[in-house]
SEFIPA-935623 format. One record per residue: residue number from 1; x, y, z of N, C-alpha, C, O in turn. Coordinates in steps of 0.05 Angstrom, whole numbers, always signed. Example, Ala and Ser with C-alpha at 12.3 -4.5 7.8 and 13.67 -1.06 7.14 Angstrom:
BEGIN
  resi      nX      nY      nZ     caX     caY     caZ      cX      cY      cZ      oX      oY      oZ
     1    +264    -114    +156    +246     -90    +156    +264     -66    +156    +285     -66    +169
     2    +257     -45    +142    +273     -21    +143    +258      +1    +157    +268     +23    +161
***
This chain:
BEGIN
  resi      nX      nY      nZ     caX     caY     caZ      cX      cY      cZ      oX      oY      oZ
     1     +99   +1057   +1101    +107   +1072   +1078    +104   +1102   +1083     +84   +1111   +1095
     2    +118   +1112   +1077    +123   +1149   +1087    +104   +1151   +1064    +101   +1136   +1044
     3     +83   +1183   +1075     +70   +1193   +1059     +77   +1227   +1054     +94   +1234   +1071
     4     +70   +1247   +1038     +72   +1264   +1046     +44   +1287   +1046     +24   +1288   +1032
     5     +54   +1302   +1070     +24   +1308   +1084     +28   +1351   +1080     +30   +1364   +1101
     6     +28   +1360   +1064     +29   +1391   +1073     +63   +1390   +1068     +74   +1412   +1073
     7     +74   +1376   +1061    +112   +1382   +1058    +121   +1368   +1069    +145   +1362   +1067
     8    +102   +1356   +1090    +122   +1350   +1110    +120   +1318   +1115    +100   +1310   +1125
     9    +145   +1297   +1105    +144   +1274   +1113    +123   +1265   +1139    +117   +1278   +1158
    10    +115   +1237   +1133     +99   +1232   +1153    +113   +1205   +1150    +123   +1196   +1129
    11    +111   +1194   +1174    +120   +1170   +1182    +102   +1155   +1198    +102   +1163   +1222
    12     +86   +1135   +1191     +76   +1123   +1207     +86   +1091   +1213     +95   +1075   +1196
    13     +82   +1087   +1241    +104   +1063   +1255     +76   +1044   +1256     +53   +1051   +1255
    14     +84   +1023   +1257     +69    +996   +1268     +79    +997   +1303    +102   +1003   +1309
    15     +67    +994   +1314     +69    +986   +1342     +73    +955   +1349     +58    +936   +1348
    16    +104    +961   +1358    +117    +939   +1371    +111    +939   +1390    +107    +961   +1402
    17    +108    +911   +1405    +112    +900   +1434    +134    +894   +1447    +131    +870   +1449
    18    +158    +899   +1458    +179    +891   +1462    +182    +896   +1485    +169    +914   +1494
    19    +201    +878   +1504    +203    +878   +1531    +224    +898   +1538    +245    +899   +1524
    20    +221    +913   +1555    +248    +929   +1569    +252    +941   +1590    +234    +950   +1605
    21    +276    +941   +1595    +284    +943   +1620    +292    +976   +1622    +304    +989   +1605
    22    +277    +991   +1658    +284   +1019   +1642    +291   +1025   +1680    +280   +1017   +1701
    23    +314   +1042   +1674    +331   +1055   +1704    +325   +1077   +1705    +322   +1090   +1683
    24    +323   +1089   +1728    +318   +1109   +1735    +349   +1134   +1733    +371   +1122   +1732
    25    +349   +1149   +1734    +371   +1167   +1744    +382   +1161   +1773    +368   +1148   +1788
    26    +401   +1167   +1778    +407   +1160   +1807    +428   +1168   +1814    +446   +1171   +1797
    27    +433   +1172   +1835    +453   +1180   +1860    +455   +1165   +1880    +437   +1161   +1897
    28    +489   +1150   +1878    +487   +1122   +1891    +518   +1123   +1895    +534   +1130   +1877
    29    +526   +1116   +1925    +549   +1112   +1938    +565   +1126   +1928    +585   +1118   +1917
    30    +556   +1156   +1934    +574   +1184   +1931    +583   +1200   +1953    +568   +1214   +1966
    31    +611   +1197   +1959    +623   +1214   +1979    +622   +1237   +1974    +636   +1246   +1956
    32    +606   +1256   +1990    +608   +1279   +1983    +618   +1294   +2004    +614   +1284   +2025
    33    +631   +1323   +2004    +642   +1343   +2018    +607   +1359   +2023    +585   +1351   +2015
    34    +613   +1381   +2038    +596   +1401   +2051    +585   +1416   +2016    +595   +1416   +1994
    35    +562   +1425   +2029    +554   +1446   +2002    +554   +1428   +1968    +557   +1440   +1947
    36    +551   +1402   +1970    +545   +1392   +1942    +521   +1402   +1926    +502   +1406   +1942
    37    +518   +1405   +1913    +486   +1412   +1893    +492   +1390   +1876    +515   +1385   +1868
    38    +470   +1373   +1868    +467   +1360   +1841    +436   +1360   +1832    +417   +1357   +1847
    39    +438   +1363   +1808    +410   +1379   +1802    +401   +1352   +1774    +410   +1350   +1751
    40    +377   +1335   +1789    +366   +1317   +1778    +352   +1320   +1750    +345   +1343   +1745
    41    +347   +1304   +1733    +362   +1279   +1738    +397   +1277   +1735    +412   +1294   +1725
    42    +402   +1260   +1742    +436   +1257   +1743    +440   +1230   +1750    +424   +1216   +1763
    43    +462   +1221   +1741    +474   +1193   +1743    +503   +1202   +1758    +522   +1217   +1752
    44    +500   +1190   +1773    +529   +1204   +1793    +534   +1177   +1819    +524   +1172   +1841
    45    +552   +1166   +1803    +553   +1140   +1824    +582   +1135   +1832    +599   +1139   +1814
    46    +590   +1127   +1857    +616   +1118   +1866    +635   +1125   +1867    +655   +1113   +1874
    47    +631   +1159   +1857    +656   +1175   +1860    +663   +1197   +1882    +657   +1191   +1906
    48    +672   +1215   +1877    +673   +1233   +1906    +681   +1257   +1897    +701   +1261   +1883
    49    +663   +1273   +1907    +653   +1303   +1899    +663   +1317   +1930    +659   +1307   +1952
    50    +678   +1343   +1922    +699   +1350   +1945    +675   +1370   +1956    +652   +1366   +1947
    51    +683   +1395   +1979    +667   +1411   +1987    +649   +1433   +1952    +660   +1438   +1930
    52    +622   +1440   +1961    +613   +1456   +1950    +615   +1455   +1913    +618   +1473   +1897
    53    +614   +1434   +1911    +612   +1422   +1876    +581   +1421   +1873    +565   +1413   +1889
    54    +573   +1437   +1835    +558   +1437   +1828    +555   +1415   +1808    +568   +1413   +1788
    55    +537   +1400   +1815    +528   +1389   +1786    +503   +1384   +1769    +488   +1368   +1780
    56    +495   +1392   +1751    +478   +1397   +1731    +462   +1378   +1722    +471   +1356   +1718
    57    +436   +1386   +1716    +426   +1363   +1702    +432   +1351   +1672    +437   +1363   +1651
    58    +429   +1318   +1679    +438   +1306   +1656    +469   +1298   +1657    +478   +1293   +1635
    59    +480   +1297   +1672    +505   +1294   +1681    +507   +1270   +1686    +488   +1260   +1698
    60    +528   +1253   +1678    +540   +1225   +1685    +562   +1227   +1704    +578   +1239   +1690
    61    +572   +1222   +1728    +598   +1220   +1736    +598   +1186   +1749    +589   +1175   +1769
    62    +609   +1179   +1730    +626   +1143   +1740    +637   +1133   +1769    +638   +1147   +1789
    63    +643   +1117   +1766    +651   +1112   +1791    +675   +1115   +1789    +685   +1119   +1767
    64    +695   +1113   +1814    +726   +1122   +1821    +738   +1153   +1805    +762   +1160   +1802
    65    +712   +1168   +1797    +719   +1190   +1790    +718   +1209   +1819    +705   +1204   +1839
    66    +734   +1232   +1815    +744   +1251   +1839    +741   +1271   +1825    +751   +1273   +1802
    67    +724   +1295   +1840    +721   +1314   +1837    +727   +1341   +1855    +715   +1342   +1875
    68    +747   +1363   +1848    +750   +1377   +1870    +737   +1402   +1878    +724   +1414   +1862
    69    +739   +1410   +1900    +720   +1424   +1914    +718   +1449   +1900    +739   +1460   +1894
    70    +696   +1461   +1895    +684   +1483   +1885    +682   +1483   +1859    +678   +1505   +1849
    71    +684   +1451   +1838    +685   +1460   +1821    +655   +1463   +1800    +636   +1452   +1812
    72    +649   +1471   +1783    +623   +1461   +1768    +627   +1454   +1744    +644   +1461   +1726
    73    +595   +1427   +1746    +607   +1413   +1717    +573   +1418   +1713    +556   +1409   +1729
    74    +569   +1435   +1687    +542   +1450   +1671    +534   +1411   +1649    +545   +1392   +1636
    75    +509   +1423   +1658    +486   +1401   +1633    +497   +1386   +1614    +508   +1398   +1594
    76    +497   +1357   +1617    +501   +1344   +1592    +531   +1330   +1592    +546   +1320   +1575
    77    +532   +1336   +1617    +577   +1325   +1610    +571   +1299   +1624    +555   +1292   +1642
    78    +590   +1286   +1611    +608   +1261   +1627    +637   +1249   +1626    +653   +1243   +1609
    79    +633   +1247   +1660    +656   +1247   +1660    +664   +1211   +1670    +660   +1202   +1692
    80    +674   +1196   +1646    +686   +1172   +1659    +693   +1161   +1677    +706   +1177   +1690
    81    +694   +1138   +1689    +714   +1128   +1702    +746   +1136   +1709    +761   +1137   +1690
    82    +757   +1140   +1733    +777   +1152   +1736    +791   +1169   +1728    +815   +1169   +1722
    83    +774   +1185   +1728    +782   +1215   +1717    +776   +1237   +1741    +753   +1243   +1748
    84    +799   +1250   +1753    +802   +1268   +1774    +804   +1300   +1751    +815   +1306   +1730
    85    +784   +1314   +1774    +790   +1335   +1759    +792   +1359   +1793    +780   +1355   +1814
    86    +811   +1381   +1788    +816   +1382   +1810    +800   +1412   +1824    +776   +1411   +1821
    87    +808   +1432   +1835    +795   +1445   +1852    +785   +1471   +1830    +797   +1479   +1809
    88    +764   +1480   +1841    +750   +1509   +1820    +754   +1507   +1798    +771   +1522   +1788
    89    +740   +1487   +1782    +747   +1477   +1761    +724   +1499   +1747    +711   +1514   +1761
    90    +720   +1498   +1719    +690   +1500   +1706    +692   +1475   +1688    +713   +1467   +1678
    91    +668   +1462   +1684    +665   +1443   +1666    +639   +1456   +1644    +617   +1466   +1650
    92    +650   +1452   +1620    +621   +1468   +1611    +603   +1443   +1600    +604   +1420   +1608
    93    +587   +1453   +1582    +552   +1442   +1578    +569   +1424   +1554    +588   +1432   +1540
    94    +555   +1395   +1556    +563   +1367   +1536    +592   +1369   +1536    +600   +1374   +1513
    95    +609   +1367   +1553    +639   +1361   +1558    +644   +1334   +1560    +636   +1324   +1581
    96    +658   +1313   +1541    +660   +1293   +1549    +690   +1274   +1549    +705   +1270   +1530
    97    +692   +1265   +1577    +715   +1259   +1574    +711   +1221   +1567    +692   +1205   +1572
    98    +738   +1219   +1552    +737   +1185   +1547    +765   +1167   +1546    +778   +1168   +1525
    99    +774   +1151   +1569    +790   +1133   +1569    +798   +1114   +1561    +822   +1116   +1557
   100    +789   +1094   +1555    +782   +1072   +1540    +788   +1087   +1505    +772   +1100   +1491
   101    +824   +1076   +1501    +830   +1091   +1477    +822   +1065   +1450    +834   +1067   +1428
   102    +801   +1042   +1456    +795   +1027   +1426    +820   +1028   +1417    +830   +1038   +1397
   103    +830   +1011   +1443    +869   +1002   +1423    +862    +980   +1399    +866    +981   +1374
   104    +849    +958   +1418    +841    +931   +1392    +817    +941   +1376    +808    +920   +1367
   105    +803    +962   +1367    +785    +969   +1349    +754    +969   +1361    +734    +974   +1348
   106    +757    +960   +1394    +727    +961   +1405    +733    +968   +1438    +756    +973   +1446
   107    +718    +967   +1450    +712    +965   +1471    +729    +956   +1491    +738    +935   +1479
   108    +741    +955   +1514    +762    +944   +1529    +747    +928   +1558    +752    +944   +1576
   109    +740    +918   +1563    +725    +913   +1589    +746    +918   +1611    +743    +926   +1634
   110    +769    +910   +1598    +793    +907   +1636    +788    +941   +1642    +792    +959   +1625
   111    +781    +944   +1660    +778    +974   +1673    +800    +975   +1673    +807    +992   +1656
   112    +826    +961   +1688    +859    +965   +1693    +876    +977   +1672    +897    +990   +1673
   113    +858    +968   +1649    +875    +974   +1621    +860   +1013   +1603    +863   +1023   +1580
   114    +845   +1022   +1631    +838   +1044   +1616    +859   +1073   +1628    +871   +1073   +1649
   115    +858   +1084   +1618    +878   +1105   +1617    +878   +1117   +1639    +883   +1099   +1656
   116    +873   +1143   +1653    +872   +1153   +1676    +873   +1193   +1673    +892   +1206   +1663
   117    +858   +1199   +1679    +842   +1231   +1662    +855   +1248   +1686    +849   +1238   +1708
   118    +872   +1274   +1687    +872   +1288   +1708    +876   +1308   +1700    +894   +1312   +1684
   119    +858   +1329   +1710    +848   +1360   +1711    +857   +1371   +1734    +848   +1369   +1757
   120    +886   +1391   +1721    +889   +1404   +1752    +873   +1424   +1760    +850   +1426   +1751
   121    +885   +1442   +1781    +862   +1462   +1784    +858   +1476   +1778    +879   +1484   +1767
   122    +835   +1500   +1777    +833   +1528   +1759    +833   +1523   +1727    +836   +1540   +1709
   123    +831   +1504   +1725    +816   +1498   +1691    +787   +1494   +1687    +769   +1481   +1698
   124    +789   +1512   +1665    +768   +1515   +1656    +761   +1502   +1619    +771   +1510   +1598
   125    +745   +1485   +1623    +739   +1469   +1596    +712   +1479   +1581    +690   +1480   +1591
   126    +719   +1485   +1557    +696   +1491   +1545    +672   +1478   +1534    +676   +1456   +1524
   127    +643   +1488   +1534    +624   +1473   +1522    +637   +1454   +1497    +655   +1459   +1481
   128    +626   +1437   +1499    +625   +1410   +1477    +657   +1400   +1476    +665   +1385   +1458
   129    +672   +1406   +1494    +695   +1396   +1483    +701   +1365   +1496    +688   +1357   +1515
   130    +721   +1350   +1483    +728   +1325   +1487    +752   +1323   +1507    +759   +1347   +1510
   131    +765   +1309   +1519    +783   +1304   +1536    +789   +1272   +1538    +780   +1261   +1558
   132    +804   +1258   +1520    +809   +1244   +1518    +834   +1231   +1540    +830   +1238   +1563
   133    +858   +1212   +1535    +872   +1208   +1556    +896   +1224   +1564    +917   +1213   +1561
   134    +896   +1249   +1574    +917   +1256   +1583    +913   +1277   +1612    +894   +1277   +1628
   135    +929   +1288   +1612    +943   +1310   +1638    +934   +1338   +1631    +943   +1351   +1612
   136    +917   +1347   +1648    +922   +1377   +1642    +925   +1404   +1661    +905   +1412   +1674
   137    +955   +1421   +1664    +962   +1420   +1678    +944   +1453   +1688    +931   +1466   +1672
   138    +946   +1462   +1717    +937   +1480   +1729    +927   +1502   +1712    +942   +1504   +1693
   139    +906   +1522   +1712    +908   +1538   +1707    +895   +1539   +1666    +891   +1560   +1653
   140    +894   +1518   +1659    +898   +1518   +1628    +860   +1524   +1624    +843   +1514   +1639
   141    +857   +1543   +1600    +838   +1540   +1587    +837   +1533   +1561    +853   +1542   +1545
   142    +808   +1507   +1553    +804   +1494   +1531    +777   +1504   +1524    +755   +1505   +1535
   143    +791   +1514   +1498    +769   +1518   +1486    +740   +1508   +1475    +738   +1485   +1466
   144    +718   +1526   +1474    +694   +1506   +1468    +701   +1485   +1437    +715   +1490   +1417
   145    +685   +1463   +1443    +689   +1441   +1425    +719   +1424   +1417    +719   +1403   +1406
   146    +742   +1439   +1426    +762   +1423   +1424    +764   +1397   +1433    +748   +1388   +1450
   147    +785   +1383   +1420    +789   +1354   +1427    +825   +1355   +1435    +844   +1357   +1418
   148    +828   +1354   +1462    +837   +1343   +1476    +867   +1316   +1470    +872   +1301   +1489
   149    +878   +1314   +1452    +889   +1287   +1453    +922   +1283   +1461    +934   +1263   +1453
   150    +935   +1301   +1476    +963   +1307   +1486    +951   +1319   +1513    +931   +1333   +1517
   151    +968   +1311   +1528    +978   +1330   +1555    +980   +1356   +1547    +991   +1363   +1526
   152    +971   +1368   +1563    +976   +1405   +1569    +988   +1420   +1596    +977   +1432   +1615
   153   +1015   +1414   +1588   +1036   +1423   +1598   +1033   +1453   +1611   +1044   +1456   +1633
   154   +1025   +1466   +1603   +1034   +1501   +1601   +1010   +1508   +1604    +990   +1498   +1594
   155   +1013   +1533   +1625    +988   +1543   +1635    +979   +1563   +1605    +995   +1581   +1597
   156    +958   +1559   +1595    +953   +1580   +1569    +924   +1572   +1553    +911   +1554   +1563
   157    +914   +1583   +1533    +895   +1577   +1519    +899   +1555   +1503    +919   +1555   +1489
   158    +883   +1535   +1502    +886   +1519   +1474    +857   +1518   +1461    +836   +1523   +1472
   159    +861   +1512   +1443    +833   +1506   +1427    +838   +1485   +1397    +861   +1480   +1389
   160    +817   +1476   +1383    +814   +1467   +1354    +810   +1437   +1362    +801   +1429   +1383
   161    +821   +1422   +1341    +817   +1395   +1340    +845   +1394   +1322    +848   +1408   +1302
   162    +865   +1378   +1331    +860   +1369   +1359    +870   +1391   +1373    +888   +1402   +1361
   163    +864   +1402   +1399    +874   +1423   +1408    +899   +1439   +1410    +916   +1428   +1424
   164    +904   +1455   +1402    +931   +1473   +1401    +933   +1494   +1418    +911   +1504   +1425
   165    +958   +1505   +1430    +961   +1522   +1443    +962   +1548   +1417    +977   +1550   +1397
   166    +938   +1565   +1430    +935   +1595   +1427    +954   +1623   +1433    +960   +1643   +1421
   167    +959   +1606   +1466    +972   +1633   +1478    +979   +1633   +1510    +962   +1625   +1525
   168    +995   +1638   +1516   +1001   +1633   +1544    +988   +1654   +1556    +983   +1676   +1549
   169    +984   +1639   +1582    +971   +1651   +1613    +985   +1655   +1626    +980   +1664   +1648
***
């Protein structure tokens, strides 16, 4: 039963026993180019990171994801399964991309049936933003927190939810 102590809720728990299973962070069956940094902890498995890529702590990269050379992806992003993103990229802080578009209302297990993410090069994506299933072509900047849900055709600014073009580059 919550009490209150000085203003400030107090919560006191009963102590459960429960069994669990707990993984470490890891870096596992990653092709990497010359000059990689990945800065622990990080989950970074089965994909392939080109020459001189940074990656940050707290970072997820999936497997059959491709990453191109020189790019950096900052604290807190992940990036799915098969999602290429391509050369001198920036990725900013909690960027998250997601394939698996919950056609039937949950979860999809067939990997075959998930979409396919590609970031050309010289894009730059902003803190917190989403990147859902599409194309985005050379050169484009997304703004922080936008969501992502069309291809981006045209080298230029976009931003909002769902993202709009601002202004050409």
């Amino acid at each position: 039963m919550p009490e209150m102590l000085s203003g400030i809720l107090l919560i006191i728990l009963k102590e459960h026993r429960m069994p669990c299973t707990s993984h470490k962070a890891q870096v596992k069956n990653v092709i990497t180019g010359n000059g990689v940094v990945i800065i622990e902890p990080a989950n970074v498995y089965g994909c392939t990171l080109g020459d001189a890529v940074f990656v940050g702590p707290f970072v997820e990269i999936q497997a059959n994801a491709k990453i191109g050379r020189g790019t950096k992806i900052q604290s807190h992003s992940f990036i799915c399964e098969y999602v290429t993103v391509g050369e001198e990229c920036f990725i900013g802080h909690g960027v998250m991309f997601a394939n698996d578009m919950f056609r039937d209302g949950k979860p999809n297990p067939d990997r075959d049936s998930w979409a396919r993410i590609v970031v050309g090069n010289h894009v730059s994506i902003g803190s917190g933003a989403t990147i859902l299933a599409v194309t985005i072509c050379d050169g484009a900047v997304i703004g922080a927190g936008s969501v992502v849900t069309k291809d981006i055709t045209e080298k230029g600014v976009y931003a909002g939810n769902p993202a709009k073009l601002l202004r050409l580059l």
